[in-house]
C-alpha positions as a Markdown table, in Angstrom:
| # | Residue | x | y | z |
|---|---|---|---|---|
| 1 | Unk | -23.3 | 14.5 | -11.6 |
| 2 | Unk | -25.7 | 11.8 | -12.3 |
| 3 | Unk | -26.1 | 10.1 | -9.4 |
| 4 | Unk | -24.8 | 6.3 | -10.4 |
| 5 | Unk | -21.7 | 7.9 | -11.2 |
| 6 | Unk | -19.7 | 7.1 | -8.2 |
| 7 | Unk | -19.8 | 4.3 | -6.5 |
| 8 | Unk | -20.9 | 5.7 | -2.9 |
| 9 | Unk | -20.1 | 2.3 | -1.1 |
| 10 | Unk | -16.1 | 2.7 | -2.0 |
| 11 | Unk | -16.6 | 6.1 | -1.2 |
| 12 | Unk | -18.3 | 6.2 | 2.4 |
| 13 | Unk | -15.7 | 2.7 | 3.3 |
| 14 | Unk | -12.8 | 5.1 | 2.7 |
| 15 | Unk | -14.0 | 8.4 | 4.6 |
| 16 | Unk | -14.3 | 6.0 | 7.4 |
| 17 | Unk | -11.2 | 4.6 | 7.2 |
| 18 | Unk | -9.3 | 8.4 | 6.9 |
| 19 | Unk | -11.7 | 9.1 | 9.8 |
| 20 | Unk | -10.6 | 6.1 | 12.1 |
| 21 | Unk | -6.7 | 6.3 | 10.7 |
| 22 | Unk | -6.7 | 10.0 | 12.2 |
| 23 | Unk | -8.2 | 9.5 | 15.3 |
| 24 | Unk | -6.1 | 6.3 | 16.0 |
| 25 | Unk | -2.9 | 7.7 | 15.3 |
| 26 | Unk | -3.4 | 11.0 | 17.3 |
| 27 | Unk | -4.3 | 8.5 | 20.0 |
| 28 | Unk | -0.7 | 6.7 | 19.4 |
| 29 | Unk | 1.4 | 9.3 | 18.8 |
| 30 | Unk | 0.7 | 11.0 | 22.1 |
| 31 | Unk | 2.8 | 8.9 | 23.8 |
| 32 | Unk | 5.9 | 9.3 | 21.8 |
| 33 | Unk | 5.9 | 13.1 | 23.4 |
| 34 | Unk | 9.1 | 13.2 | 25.7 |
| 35 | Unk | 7.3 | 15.7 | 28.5 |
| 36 | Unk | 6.3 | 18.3 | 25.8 |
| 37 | Unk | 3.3 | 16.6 | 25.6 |
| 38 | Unk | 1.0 | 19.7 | 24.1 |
| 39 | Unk | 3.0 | 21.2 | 21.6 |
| 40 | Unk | 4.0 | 17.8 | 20.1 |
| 41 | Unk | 0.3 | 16.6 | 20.1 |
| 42 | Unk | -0.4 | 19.7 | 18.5 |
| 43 | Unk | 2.2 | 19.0 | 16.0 |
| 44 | Unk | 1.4 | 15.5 | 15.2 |
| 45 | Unk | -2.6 | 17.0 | 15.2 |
| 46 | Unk | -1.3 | 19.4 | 12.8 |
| 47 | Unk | 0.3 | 16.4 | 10.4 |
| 48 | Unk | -2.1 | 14.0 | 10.2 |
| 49 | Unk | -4.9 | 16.7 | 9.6 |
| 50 | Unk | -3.1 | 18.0 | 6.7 |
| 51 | Unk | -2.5 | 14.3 | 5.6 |
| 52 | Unk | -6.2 | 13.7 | 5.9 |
| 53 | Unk | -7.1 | 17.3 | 4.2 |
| 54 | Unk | -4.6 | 16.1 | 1.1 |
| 55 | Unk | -5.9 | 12.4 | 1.0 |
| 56 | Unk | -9.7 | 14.2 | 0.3 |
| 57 | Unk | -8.5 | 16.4 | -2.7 |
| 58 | Unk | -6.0 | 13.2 | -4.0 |
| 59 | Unk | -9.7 | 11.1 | -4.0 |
| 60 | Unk | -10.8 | 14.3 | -5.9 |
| 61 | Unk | -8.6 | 15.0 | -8.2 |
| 62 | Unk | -7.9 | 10.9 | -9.2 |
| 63 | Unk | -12.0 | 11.2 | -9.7 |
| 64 | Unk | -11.8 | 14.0 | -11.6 |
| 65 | Unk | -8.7 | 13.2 | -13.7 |
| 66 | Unk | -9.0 | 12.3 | -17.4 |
| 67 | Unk | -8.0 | 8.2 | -17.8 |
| 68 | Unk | -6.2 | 9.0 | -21.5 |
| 69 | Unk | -4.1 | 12.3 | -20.1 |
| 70 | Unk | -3.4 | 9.3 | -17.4 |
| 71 | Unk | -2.6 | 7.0 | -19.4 |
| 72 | Unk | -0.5 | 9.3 | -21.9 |
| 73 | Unk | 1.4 | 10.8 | -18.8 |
| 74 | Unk | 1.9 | 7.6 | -16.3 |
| 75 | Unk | 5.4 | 6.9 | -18.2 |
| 76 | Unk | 6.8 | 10.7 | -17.4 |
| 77 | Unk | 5.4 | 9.9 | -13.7 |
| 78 | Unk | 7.2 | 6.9 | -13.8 |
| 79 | Unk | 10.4 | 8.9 | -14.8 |
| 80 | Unk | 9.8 | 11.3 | -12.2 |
| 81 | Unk | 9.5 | 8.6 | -9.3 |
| 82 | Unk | 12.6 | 6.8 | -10.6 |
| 83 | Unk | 14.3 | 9.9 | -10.2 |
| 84 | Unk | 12.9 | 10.6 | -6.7 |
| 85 | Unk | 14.2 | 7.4 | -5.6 |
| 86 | Unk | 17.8 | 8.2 | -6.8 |
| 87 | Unk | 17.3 | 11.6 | -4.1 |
| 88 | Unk | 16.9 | 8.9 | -1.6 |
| 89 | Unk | 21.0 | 7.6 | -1.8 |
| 90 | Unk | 21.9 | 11.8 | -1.9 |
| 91 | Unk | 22.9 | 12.7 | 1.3 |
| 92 | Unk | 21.7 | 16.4 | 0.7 |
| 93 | Unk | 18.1 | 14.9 | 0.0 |
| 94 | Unk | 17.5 | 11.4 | 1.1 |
| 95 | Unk | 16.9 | 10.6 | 4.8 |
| 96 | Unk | 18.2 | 7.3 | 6.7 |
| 97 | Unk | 16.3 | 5.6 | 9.3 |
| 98 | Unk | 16.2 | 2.6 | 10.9 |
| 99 | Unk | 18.9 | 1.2 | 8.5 |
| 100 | Unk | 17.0 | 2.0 | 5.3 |
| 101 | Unk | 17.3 | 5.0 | 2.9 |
| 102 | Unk | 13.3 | 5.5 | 1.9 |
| 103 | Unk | 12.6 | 9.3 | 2.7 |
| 104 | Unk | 13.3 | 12.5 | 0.2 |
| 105 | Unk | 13.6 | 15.8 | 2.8 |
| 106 | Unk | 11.1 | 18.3 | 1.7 |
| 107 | Unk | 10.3 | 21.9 | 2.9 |
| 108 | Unk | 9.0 | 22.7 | 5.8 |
| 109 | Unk | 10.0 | 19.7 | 7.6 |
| 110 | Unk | 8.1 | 17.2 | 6.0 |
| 111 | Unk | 9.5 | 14.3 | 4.1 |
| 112 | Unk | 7.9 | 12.1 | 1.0 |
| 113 | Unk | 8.5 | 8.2 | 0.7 |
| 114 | Unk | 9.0 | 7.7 | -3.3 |
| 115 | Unk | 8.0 | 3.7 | -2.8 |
| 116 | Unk | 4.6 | 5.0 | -2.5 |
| 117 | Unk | 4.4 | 6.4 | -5.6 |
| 118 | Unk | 6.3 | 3.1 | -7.2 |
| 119 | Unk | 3.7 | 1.2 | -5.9 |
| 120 | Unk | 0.9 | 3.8 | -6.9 |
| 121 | Unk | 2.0 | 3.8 | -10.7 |
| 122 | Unk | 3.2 | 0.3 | -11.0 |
| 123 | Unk | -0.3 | -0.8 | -12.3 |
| 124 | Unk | -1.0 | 2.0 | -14.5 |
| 125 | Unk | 2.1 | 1.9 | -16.5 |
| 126 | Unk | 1.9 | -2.1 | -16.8 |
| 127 | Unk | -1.8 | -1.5 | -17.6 |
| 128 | Unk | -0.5 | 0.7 | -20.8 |
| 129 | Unk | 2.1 | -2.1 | -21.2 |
| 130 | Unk | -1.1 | -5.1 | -21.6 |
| 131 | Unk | -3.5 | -2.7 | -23.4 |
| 132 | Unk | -1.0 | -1.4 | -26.6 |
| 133 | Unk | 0.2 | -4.5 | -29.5 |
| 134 | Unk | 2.9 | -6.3 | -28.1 |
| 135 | Unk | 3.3 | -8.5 | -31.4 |
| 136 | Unk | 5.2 | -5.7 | -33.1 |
| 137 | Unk | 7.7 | -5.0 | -30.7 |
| 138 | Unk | 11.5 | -5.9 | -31.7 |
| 139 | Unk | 13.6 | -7.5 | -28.9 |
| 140 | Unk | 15.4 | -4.3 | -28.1 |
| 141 | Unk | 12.2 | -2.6 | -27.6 |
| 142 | Unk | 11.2 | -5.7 | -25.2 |
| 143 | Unk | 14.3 | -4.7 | -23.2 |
| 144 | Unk | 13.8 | -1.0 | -23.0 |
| 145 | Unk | 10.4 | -1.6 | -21.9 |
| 146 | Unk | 11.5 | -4.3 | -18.8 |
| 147 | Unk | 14.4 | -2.1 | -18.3 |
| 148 | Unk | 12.4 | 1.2 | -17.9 |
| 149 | Unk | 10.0 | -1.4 | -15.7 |
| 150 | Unk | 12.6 | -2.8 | -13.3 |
| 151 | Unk | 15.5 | -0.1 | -12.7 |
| 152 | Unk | 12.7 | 1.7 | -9.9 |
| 153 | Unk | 13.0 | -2.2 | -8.1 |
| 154 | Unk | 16.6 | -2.9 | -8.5 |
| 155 | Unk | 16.7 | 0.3 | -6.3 |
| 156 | Unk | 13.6 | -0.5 | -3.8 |
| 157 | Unk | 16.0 | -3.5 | -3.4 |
| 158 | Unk | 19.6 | -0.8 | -2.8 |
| 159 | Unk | 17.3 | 0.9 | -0.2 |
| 160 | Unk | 16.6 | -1.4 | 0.9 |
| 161 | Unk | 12.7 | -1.9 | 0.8 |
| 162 | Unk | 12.1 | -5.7 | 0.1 |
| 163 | Unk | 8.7 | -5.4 | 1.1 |
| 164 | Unk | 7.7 | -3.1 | -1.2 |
| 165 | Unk | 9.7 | -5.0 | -4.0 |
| 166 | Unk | 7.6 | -8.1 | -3.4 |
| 167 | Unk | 4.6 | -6.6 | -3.5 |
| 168 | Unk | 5.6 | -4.9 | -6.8 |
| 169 | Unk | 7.2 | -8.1 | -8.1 |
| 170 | Unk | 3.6 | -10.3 | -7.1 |
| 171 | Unk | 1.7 | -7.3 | -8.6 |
| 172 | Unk | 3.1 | -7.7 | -11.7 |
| 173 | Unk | 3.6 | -11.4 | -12.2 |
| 174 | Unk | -0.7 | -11.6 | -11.3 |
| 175 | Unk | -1.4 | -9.1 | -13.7 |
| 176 | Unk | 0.8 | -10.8 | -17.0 |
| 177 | Unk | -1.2 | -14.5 | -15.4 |
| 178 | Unk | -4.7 | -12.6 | -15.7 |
| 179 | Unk | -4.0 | -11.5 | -18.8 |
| 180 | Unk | -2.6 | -14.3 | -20.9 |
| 181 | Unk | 1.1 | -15.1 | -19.7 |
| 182 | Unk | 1.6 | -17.9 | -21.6 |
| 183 | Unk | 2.1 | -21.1 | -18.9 |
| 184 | Unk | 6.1 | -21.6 | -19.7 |
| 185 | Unk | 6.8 | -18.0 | -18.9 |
| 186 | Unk | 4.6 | -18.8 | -15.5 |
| 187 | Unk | 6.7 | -21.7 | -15.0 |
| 188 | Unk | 9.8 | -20.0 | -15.5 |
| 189 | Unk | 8.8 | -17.1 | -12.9 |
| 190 | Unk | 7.9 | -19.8 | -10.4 |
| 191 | Unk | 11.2 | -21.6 | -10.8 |
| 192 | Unk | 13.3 | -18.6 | -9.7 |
| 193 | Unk | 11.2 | -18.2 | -6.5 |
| 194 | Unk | 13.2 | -20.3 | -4.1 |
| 195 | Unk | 16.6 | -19.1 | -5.7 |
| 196 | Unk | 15.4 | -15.6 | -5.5 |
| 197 | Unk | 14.5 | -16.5 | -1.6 |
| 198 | Unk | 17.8 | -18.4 | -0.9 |
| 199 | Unk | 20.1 | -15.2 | -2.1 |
| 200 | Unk | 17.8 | -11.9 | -1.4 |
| 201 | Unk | 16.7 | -13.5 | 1.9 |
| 202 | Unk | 18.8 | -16.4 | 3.9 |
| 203 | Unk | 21.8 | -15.1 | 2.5 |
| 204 | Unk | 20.5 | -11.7 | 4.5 |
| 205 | Unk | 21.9 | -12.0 | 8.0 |
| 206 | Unk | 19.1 | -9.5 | 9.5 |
| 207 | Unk | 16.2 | -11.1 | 7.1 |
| 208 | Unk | 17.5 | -14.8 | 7.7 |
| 209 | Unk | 17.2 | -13.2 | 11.9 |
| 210 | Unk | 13.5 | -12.3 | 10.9 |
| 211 | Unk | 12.8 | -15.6 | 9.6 |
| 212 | Unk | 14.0 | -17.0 | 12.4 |
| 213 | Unk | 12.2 | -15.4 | 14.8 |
| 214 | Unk | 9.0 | -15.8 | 12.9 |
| 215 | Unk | 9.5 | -19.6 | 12.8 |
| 216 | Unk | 10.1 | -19.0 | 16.8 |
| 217 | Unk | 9.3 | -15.6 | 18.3 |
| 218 | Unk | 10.7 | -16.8 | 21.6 |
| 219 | Unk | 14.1 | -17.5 | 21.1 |
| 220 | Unk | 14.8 | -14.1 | 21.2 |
| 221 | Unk | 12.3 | -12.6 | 23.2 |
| 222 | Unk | 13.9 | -9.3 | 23.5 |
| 223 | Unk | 15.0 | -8.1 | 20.0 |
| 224 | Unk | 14.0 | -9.8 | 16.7 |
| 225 | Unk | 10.7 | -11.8 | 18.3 |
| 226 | Unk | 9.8 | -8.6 | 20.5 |
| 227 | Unk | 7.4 | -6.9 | 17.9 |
| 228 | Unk | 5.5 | -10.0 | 17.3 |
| 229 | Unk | 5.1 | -11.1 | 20.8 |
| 230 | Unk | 3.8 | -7.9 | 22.2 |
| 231 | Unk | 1.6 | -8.0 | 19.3 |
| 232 | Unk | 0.3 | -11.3 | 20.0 |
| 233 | Unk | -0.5 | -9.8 | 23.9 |
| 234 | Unk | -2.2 | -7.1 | 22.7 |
| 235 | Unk | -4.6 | -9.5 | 20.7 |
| 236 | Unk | -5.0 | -11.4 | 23.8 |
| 237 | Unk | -5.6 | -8.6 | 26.3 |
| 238 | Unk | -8.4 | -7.6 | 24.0 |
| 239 | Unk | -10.8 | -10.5 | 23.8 |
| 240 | Unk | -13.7 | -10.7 | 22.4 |
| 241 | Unk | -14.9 | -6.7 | 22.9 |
| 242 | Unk | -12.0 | -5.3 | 23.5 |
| 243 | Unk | -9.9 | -3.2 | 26.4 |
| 244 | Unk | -12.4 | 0.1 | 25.3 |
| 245 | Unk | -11.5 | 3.1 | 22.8 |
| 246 | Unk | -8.1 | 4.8 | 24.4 |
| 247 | Unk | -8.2 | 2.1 | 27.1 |
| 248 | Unk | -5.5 | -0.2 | 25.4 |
| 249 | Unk | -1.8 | -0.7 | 27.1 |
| 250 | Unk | 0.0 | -1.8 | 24.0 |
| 251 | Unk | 0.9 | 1.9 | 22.9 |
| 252 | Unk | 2.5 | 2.4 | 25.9 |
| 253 | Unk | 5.7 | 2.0 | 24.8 |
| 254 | Unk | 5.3 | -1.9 | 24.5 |
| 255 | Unk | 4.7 | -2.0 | 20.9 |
| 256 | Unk | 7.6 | 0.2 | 19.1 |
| 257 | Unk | 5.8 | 0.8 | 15.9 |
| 258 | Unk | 2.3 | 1.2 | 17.5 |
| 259 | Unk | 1.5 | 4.2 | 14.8 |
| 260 | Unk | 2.6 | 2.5 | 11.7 |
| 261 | Unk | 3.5 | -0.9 | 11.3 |
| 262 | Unk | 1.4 | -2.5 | 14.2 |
| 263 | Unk | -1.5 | -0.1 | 14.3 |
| 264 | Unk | -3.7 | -3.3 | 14.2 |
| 265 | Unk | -2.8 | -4.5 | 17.3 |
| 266 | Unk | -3.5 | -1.5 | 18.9 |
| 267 | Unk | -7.1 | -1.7 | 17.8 |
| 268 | Unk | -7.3 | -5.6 | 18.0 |
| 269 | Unk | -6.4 | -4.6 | 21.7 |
| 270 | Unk | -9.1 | -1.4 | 22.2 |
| 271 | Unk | -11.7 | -3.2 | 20.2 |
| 272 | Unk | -11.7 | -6.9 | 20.1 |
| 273 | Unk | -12.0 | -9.5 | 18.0 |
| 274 | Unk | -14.8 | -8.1 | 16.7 |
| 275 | Unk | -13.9 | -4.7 | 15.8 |
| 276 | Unk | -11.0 | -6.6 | 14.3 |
| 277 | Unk | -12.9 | -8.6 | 12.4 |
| 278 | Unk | -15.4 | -5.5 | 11.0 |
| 279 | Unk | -12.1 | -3.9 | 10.4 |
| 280 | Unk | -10.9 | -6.6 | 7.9 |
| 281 | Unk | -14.9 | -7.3 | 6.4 |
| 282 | Unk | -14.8 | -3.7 | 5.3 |
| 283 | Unk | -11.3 | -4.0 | 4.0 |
| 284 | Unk | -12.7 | -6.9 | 2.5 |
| 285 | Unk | -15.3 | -5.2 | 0.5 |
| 286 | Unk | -13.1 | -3.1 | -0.5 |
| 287 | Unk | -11.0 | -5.4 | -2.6 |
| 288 | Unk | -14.4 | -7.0 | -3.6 |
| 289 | Unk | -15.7 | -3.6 | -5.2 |
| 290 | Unk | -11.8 | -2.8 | -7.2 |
| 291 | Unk | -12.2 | -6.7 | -8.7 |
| 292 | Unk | -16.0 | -5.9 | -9.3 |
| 293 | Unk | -14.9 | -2.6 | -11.0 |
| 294 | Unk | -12.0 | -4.4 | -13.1 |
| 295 | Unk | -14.2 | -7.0 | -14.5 |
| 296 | Unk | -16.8 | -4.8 | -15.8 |
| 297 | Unk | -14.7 | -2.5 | -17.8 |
| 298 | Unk | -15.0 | -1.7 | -20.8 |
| 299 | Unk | -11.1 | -1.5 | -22.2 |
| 300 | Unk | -8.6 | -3.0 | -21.6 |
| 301 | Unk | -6.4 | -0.2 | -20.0 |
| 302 | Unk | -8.8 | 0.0 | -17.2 |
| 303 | Unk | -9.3 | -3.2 | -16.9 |
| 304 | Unk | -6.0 | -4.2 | -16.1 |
| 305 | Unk | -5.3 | -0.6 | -14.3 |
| 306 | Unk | -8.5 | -1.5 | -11.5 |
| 307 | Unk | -6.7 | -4.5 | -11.3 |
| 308 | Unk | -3.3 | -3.7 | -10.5 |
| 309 | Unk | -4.3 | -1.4 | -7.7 |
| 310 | Unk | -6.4 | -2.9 | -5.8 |
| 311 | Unk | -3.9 | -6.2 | -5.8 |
| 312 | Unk | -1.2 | -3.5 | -4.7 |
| 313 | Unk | -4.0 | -2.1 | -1.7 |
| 314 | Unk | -5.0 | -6.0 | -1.2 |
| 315 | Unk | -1.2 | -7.4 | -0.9 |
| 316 | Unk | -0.4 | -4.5 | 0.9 |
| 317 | Unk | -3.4 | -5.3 | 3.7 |
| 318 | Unk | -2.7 | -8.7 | 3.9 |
| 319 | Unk | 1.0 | -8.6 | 4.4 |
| 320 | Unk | 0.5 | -6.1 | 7.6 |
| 321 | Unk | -2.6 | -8.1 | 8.8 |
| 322 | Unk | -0.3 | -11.8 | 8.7 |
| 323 | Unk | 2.8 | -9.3 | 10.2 |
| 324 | Unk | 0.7 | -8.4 | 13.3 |
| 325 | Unk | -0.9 | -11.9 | 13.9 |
| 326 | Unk | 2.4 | -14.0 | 13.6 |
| 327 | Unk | 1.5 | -15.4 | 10.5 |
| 328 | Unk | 4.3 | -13.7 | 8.3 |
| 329 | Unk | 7.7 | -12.8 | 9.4 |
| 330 | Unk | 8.3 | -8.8 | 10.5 |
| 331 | Unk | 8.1 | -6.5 | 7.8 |
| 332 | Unk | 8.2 | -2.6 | 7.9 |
| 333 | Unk | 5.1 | -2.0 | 5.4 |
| 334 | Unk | 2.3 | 0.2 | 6.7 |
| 335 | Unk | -1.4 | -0.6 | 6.5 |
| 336 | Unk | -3.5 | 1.1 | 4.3 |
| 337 | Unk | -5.2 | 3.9 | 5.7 |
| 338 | Unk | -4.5 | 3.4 | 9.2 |
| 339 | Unk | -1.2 | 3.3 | 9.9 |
| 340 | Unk | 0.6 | 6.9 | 10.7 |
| 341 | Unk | 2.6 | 8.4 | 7.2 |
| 342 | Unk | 1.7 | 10.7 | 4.6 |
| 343 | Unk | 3.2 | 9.4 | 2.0 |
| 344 | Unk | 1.2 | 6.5 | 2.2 |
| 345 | Unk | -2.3 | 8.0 | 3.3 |
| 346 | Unk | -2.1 | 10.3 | 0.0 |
| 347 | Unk | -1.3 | 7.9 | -2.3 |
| 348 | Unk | -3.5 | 5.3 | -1.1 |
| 349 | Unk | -6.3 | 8.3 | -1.4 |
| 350 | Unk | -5.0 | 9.0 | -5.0 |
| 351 | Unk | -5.5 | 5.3 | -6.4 |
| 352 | Unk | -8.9 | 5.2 | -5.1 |
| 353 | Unk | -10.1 | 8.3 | -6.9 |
| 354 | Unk | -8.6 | 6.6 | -9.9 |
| 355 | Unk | -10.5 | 3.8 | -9.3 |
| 356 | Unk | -13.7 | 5.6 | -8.8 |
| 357 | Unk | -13.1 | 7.2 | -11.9 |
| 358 | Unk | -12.8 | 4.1 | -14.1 |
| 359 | Unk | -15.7 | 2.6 | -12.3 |
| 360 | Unk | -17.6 | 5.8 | -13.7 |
| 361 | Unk | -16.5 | 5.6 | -16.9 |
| 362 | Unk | -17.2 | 2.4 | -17.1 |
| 363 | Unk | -20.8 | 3.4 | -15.9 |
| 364 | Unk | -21.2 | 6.1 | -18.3 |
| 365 | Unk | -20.1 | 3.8 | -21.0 |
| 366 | Unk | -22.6 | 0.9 | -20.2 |
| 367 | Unk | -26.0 | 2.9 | -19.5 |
| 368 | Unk | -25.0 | 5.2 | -22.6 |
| 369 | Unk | -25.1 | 2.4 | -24.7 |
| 370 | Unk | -28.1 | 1.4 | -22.9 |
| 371 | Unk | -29.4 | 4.6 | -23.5 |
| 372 | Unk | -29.0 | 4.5 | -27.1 |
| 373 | Unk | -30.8 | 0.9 | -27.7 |
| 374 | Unk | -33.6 | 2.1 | -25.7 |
| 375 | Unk | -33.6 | 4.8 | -28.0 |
């Protein structure tokens, strides 16, 4: 492999991330061990490595993968995700928690969250969408194609997963502005946001209750403003250098959702404001290298493929991040990386190796053609 070929920078950021997502999770989910405290941590050890070991070979294989059998195949994964999101209403296969039907039951007890792979496809099947003629498609063919687009977030919605259908539904309204929406059709879509909030939100008794107790945390101190207020402590009890590695109270049963939703306040706690603050710089650059990697593509596929992920990975950072400081109302969406799933940590592994692999395409394509005027 020549040795531009992959962009090492991407690369080394996301190795540390798997490394600090596993070691701060084993670190959470030890206290969630009901007196069997060895064999569970040897359980959860036993997860997370696997998730880890699986997130590797996903960054391989996405690397490895050729973009046109991705790009002739993403509609049949598309189908296939659609389909594992119906398992999710069958009792025999879906699994309910906390009020929401995400999970599929697998063997061995393990379980698979088919959002992930929504939000994982989402930008490569609109990327084949924006890359093929649209001028010769017939209405019906218009409506087959939004129909086959929106049925997987009609049922994000049944689940119900808002979160996830706002990201999707932001995803895809960014990509159609970046790539010509015409400004009536922008219009339009921004007219229907406050109706679309009114019914699908304030007409919501439990997501009116979270908007409440965003707006003020305090009036109910005990339920609905509970997650947000212990994060807020657990920003505050870390400072400026934080409580120490290990050291941090929050996890002890004073954050509910210290592995997975409010992982960041767990480290904001153990490491400060300023391990905080690296945290988000590196995510940062992250987001900085997919747009980098986008803009100098060559087609238009991966173009508007590097582009759709990394908005998904970005939106996806940034909701958790404004969750966990107070900034956005309570949401149940995991950070990237970090927070305690498989689902999500395989995925998220999966879109990077695509996106290596377009950035070294993209490579190959500009320093052969550099090679060949040199020539």
């Amino acid at each position: 492999m020549a040795k531009w070929e992959i962009d090492k920078g991407i690369l080394l950021i996301v190795f540390f991330f798997l490394g600090a997502g596993f070691s701060s999770n084993l670190q959470c989910v030890v206290y969630f061990c009901d007196g069997e405290t060895w064999r569970r941590t040897v359980y959860f050890f036993r997860r997370q490595l696997l998730f880890s070991l699986l997130g590797v070979i996903a960054i391989f294989v996405g690397f490895k993968m050729p973009l046109q059998w991705l790009r002739k195949w993403t509609a049949l994964f598309w189908l296939a995700a659609i389909f594992s999101l119906v398992l999710t209403f069958i009792p025999e296969f879906g699994i309910k928690a906390g009020g929401a039907q995400r999970w599929v039951r697998l063997p061995f007890d393990q379980r698979f969250e088919p959002a992930e792979v929504i939000k994982l496809l989402l930008p490569f099947l609109m990327a084949t969408f924006i890359s093929r003629s649209q001028k010769s498609l017939t209405g019906s063919q218009w409506l087959l194609r939004y129909l086959f687009l929106g049925v997987p977030l009609l049922l994000l919605l049944r689940q119900p997963d808002f979160g996830t259908f706002a990201i999707c539904m932001a995803v895809i309204f960014l990509m159609l502005f970046a790539f010509g929406l015409r400004w009536r059709y922008i219009i339009a879509g921004l007219s229907l946001i406050l109706p679309a909030f009114y019914f699908l939100v304030l007409q919501v008794p439990y997501r009116a209750a979270r908007i409440r107790a965003f707006l003020d945390p305090w009036s109910d101190p005990s339920q609905k403003g509970f997650q947000v207020i212990q994060s807020m402590l657990a920003f505050s009890n870390g400072g400026l250098w934080g409580e120490g590695l290990g050291q941090g109270q929050g996890k002890l049963f004073f954050l509910p959702e210290a592995h997975t939703d409010f992982t960041l306040a767990v480290l904001g706690e153990e490491t400060g404001y300023v391990g905080f603050v690296a945290v988000l710089l590196l995510y940062g650059v992250l987001v900085f290298k997919g747009i980098q990697v986008s803009v100098r593509a060559q087609d238009s596929f991966s173009r508007a493929a590097a582009l759709g992920w990394i908005l998904i990975f970005g939106l996806s950072v940034f909701i958790n991040v404004g969750v966990v400081l107070g900034l956005l109302p309570t949401k149940g969406l995991t950070l990237p990386f970090l927070s305690y799933g498989g689902s999500s940590l395989v995925t998220t592994c999966l879109g990077f190796g695509w996106l290596l692999n377009i950035d070294r395409m993209n490579k190959r394509l500009r320093f052969g053609v550099l090679s060949h005027l040199q020539a």
